[in-house]
C-alpha positions as CSV (number, residue, x, y, z in Angstrom):
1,X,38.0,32.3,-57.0
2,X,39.8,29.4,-59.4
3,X,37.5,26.5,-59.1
4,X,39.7,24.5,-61.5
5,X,43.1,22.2,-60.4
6,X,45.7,21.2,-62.6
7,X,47.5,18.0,-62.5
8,X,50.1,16.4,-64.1
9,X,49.4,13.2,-65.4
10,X,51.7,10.5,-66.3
11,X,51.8,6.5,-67.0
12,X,52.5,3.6,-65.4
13,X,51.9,0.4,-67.4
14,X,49.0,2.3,-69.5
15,X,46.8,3.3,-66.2
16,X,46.9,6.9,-65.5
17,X,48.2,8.6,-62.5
18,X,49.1,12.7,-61.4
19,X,50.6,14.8,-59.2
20,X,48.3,17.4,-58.4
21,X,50.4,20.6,-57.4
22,X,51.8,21.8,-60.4
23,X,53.5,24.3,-59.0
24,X,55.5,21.7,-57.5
25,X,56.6,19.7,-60.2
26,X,59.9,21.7,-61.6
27,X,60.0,19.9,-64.9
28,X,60.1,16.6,-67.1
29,X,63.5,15.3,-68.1
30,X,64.1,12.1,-70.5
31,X,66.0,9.6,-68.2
32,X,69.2,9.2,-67.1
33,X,71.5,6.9,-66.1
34,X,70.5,6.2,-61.9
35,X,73.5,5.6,-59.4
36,X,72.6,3.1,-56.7
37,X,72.0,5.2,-53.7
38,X,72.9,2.1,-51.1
39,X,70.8,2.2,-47.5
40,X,68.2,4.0,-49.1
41,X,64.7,3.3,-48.6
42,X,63.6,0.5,-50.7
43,X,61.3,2.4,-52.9
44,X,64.3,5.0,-54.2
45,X,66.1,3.2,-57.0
46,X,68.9,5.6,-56.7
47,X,70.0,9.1,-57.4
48,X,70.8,11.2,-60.5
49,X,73.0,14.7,-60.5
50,X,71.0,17.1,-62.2
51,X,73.0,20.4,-62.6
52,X,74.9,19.8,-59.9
53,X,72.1,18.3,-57.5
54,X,71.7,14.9,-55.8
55,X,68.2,14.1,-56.8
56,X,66.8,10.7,-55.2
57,X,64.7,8.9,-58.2
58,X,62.0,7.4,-56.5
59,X,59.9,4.3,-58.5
60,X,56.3,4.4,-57.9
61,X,56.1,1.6,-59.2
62,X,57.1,0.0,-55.6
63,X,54.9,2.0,-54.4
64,X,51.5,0.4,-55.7
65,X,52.8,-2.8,-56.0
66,X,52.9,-2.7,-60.1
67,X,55.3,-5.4,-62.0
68,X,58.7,-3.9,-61.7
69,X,61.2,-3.2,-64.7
70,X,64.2,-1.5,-65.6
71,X,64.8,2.1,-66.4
72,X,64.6,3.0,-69.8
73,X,66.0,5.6,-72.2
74,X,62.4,6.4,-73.7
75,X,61.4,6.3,-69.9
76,X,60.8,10.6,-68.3
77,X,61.6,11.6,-64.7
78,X,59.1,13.9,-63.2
79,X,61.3,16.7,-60.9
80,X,58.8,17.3,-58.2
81,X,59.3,19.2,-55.0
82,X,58.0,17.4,-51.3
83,X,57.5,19.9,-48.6
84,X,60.9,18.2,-47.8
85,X,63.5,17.5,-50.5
86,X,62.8,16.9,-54.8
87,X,62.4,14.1,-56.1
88,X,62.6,12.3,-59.5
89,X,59.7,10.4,-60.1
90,X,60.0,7.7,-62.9
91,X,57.1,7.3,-65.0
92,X,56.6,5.5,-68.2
93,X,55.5,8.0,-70.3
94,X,53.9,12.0,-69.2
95,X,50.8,13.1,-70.5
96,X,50.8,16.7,-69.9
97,X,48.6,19.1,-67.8
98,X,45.0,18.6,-67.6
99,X,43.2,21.0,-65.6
100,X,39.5,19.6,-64.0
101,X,36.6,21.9,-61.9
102,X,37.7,21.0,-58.2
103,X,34.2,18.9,-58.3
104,X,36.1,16.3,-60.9
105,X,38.1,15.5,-57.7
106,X,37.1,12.9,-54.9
107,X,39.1,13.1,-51.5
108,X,40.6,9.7,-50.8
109,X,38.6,9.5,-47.6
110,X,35.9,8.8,-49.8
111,X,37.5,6.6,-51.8
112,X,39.3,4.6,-49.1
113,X,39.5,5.7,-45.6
114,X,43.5,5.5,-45.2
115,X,44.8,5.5,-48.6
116,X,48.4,6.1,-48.2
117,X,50.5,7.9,-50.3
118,X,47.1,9.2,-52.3
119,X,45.8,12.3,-52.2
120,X,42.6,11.5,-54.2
121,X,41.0,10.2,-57.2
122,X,39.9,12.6,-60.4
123,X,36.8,11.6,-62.0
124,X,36.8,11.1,-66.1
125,X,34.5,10.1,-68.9
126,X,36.5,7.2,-69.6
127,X,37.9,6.2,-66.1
128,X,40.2,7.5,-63.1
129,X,43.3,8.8,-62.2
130,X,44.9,8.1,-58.7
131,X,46.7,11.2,-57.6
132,X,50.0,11.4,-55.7
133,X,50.2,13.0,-52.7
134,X,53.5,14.8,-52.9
135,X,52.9,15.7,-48.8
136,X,53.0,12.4,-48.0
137,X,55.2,10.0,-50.4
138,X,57.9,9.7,-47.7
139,X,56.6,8.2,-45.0
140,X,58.7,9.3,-42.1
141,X,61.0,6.4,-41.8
142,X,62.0,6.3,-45.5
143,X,62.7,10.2,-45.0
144,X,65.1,9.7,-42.7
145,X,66.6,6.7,-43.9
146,X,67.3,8.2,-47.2
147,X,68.5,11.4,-45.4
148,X,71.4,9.4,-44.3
149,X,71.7,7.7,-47.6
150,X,72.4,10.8,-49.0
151,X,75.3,12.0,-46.6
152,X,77.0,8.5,-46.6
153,X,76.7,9.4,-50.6
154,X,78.5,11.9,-50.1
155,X,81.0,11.3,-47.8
156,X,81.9,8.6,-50.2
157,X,82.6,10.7,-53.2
């Protein structure tokens, strides 16, 4: 049995964060230019074609609250499947893979008892990284809300 997990860690404004299935990220692209995606959910900048997919670009950054800015071209989108749709997540900059013993990680209920959107914390020598829950980004609402962003994006084009 694998007592290890392997997340992959990015940046936002020089604080670390992951996404701990790996195999659900598909891969890391530099950005691109984001089309507004209007009547989406407010925390979906937009959406990029990516081969010939509609992939919503979602900013994390909204998310927790952190100071907003612009996409950049030294910026990397994180491809990442939801038991629903893929995403693009924006991050600063992308670490790489670190893999920790499954005791390195602390479940957010003991953390703080209704974290949203996080699916734990991984413990470090030098500090934390809050993990995304991939199950769970979405709330609901936004799902559906961007659902129909999507088709009226497409009806339009």
């Amino acid at each position: 049995m694998d007592n290890s997990c392997q997340l992959v860690v990015f940046l936002l404004d020089d604080r670390q964060y992951a996404l701990q299935h790996l195999a659900s990220v598909e891969k890391v692209i530099r950005a691109v230019q984001v089309t507004p995606l209007p009547k989406a959910p407010e925390i979906v900048s937009g959406a990029i074609n990516l081969q010939g997919r509609i992939i919503p670009v979602v900013n994390i950054r909204r998310r927790f609250r952190l100071t907003e800015r612009e996409v950049n071209l030294g910026d990397r989108f994180i491809i990442a499947c939801t038991p629903t749709r893929t995403l693009a997540f924006v991050a600063d900059a992308v670490i790489g893979v670190l893999e920790l013993p499954q005791d390195a990680l602390i479940a957010k209920e003991r953390v703080i008892p209704g974290l949203e959107y996080i699916s734990g914390v991984a413990k470090l020598a030098d500090g934390m990284i809050l993990i995304n829950d991939l199950d769970s980004f979405l709330s609901l609402e936004e799902e559906a809300t961007l659902e129909t962003a999507l088709k009226q994006h497409g009806r339009d084009q």
